[in-house]
C-alpha positions in Angstrom: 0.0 0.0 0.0 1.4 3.7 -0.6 2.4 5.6 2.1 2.6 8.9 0.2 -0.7 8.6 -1.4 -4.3 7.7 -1.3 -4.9 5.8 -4.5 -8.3 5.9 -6.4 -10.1 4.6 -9.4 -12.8 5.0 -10.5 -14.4 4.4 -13.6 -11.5 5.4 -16.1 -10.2 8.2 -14.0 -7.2 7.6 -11.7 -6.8 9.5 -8.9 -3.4 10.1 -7.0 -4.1 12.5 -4.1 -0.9 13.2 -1.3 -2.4 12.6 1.9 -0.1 14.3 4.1 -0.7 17.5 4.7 0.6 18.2 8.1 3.6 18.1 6.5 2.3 20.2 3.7 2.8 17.0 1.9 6.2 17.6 1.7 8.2 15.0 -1.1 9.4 12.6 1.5 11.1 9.5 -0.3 8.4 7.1 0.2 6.9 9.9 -2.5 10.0 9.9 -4.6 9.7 5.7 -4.6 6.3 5.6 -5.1 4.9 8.2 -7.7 6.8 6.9 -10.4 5.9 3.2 -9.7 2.1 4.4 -9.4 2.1 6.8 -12.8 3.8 3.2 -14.8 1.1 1.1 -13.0 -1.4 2.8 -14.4 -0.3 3.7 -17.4 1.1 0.2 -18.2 -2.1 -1.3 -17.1 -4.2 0.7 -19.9 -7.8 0.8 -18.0 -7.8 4.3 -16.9 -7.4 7.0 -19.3 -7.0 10.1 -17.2 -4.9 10.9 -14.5 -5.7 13.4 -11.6 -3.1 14.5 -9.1 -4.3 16.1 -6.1 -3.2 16.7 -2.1 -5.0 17.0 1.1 -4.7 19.7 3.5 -4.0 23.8 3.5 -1.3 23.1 0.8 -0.5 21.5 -2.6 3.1 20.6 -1.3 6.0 22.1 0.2 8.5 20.7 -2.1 11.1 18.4 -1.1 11.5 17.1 2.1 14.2 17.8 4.5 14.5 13.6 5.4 15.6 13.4 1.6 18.8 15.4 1.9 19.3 13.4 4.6 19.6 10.8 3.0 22.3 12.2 0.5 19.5 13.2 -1.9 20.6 15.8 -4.4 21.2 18.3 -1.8 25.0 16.3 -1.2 28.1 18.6 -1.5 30.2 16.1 -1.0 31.3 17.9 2.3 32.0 14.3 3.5 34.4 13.2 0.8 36.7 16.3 1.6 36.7 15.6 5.4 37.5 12.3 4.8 40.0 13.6 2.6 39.6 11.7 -0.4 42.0 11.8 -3.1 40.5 13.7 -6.4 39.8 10.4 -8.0 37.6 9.3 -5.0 36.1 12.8 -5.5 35.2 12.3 -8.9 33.0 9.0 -8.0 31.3 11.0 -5.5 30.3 13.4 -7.7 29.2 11.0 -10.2 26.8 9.8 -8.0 25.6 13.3 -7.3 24.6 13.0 -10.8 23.0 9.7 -10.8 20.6 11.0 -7.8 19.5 14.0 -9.6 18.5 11.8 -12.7 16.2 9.2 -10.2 14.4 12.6 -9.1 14.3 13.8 -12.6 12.7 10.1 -13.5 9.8 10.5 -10.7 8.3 13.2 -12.9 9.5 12.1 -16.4 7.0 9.3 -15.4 4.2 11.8 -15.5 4.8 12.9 -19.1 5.6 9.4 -20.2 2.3 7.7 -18.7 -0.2 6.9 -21.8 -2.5 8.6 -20.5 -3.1 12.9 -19.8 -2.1 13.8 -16.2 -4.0 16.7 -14.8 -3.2 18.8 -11.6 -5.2 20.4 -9.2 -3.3 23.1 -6.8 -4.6 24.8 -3.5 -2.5 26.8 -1.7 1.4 26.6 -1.9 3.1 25.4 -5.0 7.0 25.2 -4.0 9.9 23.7 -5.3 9.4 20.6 -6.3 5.7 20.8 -6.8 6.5 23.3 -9.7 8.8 20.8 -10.9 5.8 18.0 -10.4 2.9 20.2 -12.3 5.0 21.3 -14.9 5.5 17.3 -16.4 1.9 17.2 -16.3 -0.3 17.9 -19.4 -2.9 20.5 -17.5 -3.3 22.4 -14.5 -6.2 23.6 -12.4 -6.0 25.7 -8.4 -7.7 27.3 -6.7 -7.8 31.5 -6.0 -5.4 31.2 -3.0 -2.8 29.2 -4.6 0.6 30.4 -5.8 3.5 29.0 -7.6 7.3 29.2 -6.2 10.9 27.9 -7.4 11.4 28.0 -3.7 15.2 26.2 -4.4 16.9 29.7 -5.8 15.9 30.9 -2.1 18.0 28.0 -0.5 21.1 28.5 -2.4 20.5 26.2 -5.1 19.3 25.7 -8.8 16.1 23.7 -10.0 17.2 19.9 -11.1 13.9 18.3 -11.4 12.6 20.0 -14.4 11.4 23.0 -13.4 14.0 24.8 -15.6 13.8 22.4 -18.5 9.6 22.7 -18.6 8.2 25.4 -17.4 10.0 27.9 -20.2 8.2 26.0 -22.7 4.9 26.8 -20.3 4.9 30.1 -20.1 6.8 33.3 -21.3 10.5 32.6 -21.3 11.4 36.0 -19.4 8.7 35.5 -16.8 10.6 31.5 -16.2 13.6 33.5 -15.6 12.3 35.7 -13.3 10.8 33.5 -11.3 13.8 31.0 -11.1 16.2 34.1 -10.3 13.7 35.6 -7.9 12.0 32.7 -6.2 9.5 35.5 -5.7 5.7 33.8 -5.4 3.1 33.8 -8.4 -0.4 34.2 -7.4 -3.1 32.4 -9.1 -4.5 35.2 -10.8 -1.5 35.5 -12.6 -1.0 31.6 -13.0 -3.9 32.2 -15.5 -2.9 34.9 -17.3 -0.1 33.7 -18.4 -1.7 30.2 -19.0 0.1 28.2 -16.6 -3.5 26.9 -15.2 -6.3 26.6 -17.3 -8.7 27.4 -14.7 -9.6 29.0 -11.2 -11.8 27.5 -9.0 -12.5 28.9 -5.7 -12.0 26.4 -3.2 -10.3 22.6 -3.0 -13.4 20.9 -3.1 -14.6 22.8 -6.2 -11.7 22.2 -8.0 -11.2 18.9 -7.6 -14.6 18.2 -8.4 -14.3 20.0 -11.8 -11.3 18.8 -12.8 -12.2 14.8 -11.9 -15.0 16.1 -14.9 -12.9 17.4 -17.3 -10.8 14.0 -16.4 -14.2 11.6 -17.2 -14.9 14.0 -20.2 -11.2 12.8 -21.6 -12.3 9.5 -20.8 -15.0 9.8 -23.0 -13.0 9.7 -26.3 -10.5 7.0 -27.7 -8.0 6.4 -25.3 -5.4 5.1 -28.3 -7.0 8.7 -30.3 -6.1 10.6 -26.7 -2.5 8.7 -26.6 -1.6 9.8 -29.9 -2.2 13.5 -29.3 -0.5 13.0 -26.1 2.4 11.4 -27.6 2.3 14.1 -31.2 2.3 17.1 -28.7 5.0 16.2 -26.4 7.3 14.9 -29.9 6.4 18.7 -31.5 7.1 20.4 -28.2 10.7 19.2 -28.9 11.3 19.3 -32.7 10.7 21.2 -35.8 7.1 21.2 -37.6 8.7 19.2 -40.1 10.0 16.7 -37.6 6.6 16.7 -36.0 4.3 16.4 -39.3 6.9 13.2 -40.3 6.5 11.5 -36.4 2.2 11.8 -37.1 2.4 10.3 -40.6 4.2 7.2 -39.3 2.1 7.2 -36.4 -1.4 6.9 -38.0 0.4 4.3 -40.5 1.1 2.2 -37.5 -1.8 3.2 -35.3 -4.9 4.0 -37.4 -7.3 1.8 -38.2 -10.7 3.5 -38.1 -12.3 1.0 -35.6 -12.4 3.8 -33.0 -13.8 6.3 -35.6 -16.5 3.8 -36.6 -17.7 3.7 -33.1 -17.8 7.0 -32.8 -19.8 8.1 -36.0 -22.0 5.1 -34.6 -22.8 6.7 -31.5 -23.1 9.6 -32.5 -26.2 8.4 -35.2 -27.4 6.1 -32.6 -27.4 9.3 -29.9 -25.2 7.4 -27.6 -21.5 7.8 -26.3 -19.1 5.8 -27.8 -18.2 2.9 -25.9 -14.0 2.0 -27.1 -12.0 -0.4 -25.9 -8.7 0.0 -22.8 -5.1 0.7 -24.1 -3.8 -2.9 -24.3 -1.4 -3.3 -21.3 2.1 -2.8 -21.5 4.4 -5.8 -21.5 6.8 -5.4 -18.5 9.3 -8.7 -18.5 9.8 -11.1 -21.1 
């Protein structure tokens, strides 16, 4: 069972909510181990075709947890290795493995833009750190009118490595990122909007997560292998040339279309019903 989360589905919605907010559901590790293992389940399962991440509580999260740098999480300056006096070599290993614990972090939220499935966020309250890092891998985001947005980690001395830096540019206007990451000043919702980092403001928690489970169902309406491909055709163009993009599509549909889904929904449409498609098929895992 997770620790970090209370796990729900229903229909073909999946809900992840953080479920500790008197911590202002700070990213301990059991959230670090288990998001990523929870975003594959369900994405490699292929039953649910929306994702909705959510938190309990005053707050959305507080970003990483203290108990992680404790654990020689990415906040390591390899302050040991010098008073142990290791030789440069030594040095060099240490900081290799600096490395490899910033790419597991990274991977925790490269899940959420690698699931088969949209993954929509719903904000109250504080944004910090890595919760930035955490909504900006997902596909949409919702809060609520108290809610603001932080890159807490320039105010601790250190730069974003989760994404934050990589994502959010691409988000919203690139001057605006820089600000914010130079600044760690907060962004209020209203703003959020404006700029199109959320999609919507609700005004409360309960609200919000309410309408945004809907606009989840409503995805879950359409083909899941139709919503996968956009999915899949928007993150590929993000990332290369129109060209590049219009090429990746034409294979695509080659390999993907075959007008079952589209039958069923002309169908349904005559017989003034909604289309009923079939699940993703799951995802082999091990040979």
């Amino acid at each position: 069972m997770p620790k970090a989360f209370d796990v729900d589905i229903s229909g073909h919605v999946a809900h992840l909510r953080m479920n500790r907010p008197e911590a202002f559901n700070s990213m301990n590790p059991d959230f670090w181990r288990e998001l990523p293992s929870l975003v594959d389940q369900i994405s490699n399962d292929g039953s649910a075709r929306a994702i909705v991440i959510s938190s309990e509580g005053k707050h959305f999260t507080a970003g990483m947890d203290l108990a992680v740098f404790g654990q020689g999480g990415e906040g390591q300056d390899g302050s040991e290795a010098a008073e142990r006096k290791e030789t440069h070599k030594e040095l060099g290993y240490v900081r290799a493995q600096m490395r490899q614990n910033a790419k597991v972090f990274q991977e925790s939220f490269n899940a959420l833009e690698r699931a088969r499935m949209p993954v929509l966020a719903a904000v109250q309250g504080g944004c910090v750190g890595g919760g930035v890092d955490l909504i900006s891998a997902c596909d949409v985001r919702y809060c609520t009118e108290n809610a603001f947005f932080c890159i807490q980690e320039i105010n601790i001395g250190l730069t974003a490595d989760v994404g934050t830096l990589q994502r959010l540019p691409r988000l919203i206007p690139d001057g605006l990122a820089r600000e914010l990451a130079y600044t760690g000043r907060r962004m209020p919702a209203q703003q959020a909007h404006a700029i199109g980092l959320v999609n919507e403001v609700f005004p409360d928690a309960e609200t919000m997560v309410s309408g945004v489970i809907d606009i989840a169902n409503e995805i879950a309406e359409k083909s899941p292998l139709a919503v996968w491909g956009s999915k899949e055709m928007l993150n590929y163009t993000r990332d290369h040339s129109v060209e590049d993009g219009l090429n990746y599509i034409a294979t695509w549909q080659a390999g993907m279309f075959f007008g079952g889904d589209m039958a069923e929904a002309f169908e349904a449409k005559q017989e003034k019903r909604k289309p009923v498609f079939p699940d993703l098929p799951k995802t082999r895992t091990e040979i």
